[in-house]
C-alpha positions as a Markdown table, in Angstrom:
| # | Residue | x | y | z |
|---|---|---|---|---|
| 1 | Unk | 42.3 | 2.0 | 35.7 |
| 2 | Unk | 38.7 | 2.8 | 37.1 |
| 3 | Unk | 35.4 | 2.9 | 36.9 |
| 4 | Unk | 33.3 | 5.3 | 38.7 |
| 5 | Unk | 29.7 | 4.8 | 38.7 |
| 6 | Unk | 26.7 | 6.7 | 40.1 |
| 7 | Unk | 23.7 | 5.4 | 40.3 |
| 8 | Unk | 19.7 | 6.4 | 42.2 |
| 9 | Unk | 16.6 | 8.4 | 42.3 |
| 10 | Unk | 15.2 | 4.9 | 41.5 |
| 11 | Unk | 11.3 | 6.0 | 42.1 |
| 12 | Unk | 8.9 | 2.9 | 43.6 |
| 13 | Unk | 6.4 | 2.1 | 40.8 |
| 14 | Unk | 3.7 | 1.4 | 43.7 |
| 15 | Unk | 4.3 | 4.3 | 45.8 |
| 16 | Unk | 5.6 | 7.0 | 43.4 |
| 17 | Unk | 8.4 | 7.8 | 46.1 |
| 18 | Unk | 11.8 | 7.5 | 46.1 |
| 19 | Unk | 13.7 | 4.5 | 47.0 |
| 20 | Unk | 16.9 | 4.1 | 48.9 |
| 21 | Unk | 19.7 | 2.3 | 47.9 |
| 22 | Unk | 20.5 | 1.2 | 51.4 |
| 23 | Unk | 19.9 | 1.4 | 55.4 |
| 24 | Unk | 19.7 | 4.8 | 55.8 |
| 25 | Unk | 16.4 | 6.7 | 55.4 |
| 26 | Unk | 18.0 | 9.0 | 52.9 |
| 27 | Unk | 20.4 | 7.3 | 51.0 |
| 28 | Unk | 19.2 | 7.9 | 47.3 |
| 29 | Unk | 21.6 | 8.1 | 45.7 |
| 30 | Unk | 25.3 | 6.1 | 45.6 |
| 31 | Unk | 29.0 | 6.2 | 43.7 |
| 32 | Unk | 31.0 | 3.3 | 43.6 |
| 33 | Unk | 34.8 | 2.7 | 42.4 |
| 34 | Unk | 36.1 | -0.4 | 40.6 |
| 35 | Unk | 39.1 | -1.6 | 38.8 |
| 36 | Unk | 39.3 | -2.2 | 35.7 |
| 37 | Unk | 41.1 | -3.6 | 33.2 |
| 38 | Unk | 42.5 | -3.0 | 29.7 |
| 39 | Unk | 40.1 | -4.6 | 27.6 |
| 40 | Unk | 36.9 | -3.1 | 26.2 |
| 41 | Unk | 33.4 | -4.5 | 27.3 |
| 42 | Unk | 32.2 | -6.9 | 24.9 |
| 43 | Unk | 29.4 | -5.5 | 22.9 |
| 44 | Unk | 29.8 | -2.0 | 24.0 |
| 45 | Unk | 29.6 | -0.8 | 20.6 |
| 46 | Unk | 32.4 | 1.0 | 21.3 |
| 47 | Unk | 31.8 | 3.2 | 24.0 |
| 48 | Unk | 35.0 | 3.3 | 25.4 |
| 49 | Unk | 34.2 | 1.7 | 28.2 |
| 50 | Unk | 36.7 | -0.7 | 29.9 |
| 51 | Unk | 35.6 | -4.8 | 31.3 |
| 52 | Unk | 35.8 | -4.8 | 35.1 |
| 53 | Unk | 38.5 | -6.7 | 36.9 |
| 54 | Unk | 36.0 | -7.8 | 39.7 |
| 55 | Unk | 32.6 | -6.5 | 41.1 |
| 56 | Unk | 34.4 | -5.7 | 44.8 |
| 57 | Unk | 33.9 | -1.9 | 44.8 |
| 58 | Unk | 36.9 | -0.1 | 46.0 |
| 59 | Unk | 35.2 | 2.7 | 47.8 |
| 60 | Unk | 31.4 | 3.3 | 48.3 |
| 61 | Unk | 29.6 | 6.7 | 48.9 |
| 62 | Unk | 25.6 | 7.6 | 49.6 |
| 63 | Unk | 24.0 | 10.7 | 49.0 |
| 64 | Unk | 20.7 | 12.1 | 50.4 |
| 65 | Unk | 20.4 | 14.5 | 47.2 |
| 66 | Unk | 21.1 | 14.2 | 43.4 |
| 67 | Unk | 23.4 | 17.5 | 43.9 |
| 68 | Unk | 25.3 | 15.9 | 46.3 |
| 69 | Unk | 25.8 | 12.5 | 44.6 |
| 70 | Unk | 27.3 | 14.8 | 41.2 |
| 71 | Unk | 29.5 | 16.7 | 43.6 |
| 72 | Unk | 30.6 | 13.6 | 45.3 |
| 73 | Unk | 31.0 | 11.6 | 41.6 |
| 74 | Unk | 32.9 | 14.4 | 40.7 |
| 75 | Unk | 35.2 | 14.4 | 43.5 |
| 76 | Unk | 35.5 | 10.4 | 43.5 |
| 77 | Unk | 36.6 | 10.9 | 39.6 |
| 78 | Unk | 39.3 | 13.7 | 40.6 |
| 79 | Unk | 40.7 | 11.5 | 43.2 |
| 80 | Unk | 41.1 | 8.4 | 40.8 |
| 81 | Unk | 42.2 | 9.9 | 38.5 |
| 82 | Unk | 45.4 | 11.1 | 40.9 |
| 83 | Unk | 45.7 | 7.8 | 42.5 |
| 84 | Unk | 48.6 | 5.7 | 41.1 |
| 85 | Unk | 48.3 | 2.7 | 39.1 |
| 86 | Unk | 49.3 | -0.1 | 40.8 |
């Protein structure tokens, strides 16, 4: 099981501008994949949403724009969702 999670357009309280999320100049936005496992997070109210078996991302993606991070979270979701268990 999986967690994909998307993330940016994190806006600099001093400047008003947006801040990257890593080296390059344009990377505003990101999706990351992690395992997960069975159990639900504790004190999630039940949201459904499973404990993660470590914080090593699987695969990590950056975006320059908030339409291509949702096409790229889409994609990443697609993908998982067809990989096999191991």
């Amino acid at each position: 099981m999986y967690r994909v999670s998307s993330v940016g357009r994190y806006i600099n309280s001093m400047t008003g501008k947006l801040d990257t999320l890593g080296a390059a100049p344009d990377s505003f936005f990101e999706t990351m994949v992690f395992r997960t496992t069975a159990q639900p997070v504790d004190n999630s109210e039940g949201c459904g949403c499973l404990s993660f078996e470590d914080w090593s991302e699987l695969e990590q993606v950056r975006y320059a724009t908030e339409e291509a991070a949702q096409s790229g979270h889409e994609a990443m979701v697609l993908k998982y969702q067809e990989e096999p268990q191991p």
